[in-house]
C-alpha positions in Angstrom: -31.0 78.2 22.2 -28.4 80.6 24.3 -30.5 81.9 27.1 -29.6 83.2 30.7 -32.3 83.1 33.2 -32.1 85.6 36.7 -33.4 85.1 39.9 -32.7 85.8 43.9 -33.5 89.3 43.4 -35.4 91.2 45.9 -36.1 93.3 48.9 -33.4 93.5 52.0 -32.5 96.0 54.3 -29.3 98.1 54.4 -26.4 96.1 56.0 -27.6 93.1 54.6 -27.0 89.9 51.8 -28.6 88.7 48.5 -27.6 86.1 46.5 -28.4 86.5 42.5 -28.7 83.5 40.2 -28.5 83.3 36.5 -29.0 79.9 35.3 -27.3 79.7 31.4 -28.3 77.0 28.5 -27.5 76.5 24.9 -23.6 76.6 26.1 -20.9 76.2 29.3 -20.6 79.0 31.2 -17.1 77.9 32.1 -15.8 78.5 28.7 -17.2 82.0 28.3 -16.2 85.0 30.3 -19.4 85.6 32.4 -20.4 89.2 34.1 -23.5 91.0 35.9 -24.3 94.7 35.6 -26.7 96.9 37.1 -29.6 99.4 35.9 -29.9 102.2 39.0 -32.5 104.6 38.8 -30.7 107.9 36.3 -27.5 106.0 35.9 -26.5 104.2 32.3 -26.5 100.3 33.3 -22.9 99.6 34.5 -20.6 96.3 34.8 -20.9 95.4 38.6 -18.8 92.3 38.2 -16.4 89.9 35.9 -15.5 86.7 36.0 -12.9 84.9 33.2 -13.1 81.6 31.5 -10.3 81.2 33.8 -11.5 82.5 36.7 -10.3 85.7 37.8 -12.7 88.5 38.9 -13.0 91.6 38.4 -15.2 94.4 40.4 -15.5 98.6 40.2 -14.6 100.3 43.2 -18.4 100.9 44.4 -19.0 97.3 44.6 -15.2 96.2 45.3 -15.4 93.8 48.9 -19.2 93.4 48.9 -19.8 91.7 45.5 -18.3 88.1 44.7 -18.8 86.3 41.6 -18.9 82.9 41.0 -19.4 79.9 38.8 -21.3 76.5 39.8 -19.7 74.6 36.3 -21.9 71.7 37.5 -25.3 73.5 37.5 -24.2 75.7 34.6 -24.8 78.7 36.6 -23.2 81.9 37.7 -23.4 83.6 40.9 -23.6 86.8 42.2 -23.2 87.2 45.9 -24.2 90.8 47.8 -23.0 92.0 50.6 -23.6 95.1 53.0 -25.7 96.1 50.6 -26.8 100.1 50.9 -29.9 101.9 48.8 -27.3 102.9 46.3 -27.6 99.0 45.0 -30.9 99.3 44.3 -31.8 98.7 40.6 -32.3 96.1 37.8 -29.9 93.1 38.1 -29.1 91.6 34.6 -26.7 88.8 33.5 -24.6 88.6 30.8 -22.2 86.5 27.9 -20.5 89.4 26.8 -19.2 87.2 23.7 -22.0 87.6 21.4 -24.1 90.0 24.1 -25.8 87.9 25.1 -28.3 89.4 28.1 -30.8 88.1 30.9 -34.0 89.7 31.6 -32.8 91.1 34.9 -34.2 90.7 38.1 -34.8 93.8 40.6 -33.0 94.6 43.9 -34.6 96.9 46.0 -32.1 97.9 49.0 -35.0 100.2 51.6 -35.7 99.6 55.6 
């Protein structure tokens, strides 16, 4: 069964770092191009980061220098590390195998003081 699992989500401050797990099975992450999008309060849910099979990234402008994504092939999961993270990050979290949509249930990052 294909499934993608979140976690790591959770409260921080502004200024400061999350990292965001999502833990794949039924298939290799590193054959699949991998991504995580966001689900911010009023907004449509948007593609935060991308990552090819082959393993180049790419990020929006808003997230651009503070978001890098990554693979572990050996744990079969992807990554998504935060940085300098501001209230405008706040939202639902969610994985995804865009071949064949595949989609996590999302874990929530709340960005507050």
């Amino acid at each position: 069964q294909v499934q993608l699992v979140e976690s790591g989500g959770g409260l921080v401050q502004p200024g400061g770092s999350l990292r965001l797990s999502c833990e794949a099975s039924g298939f290799t992450v590193s054959g699949y191009a991998m991504a995580w999008h966001r689900q911010t309060p009023g907004k449509e849910r948007e593609l935060v980061a991308l990552i090819a099979s082959g393993g180049h990234s790419n990020y929006p402008d808003s997230v651009r220098g503070r978001f890098t994504i990554s693979v572990d092939s050996a744990k079969n999961t992807v990554y998504l590390h935060m940085a300098n993270l501001n209230p405008d990050d706040t939202g639902v979290y969610y994985c995804k195998r865009p071949t064949g949509s595949i989609w996590g249930q999302g874990t929530q990052v709340t960005v507050s003081s």
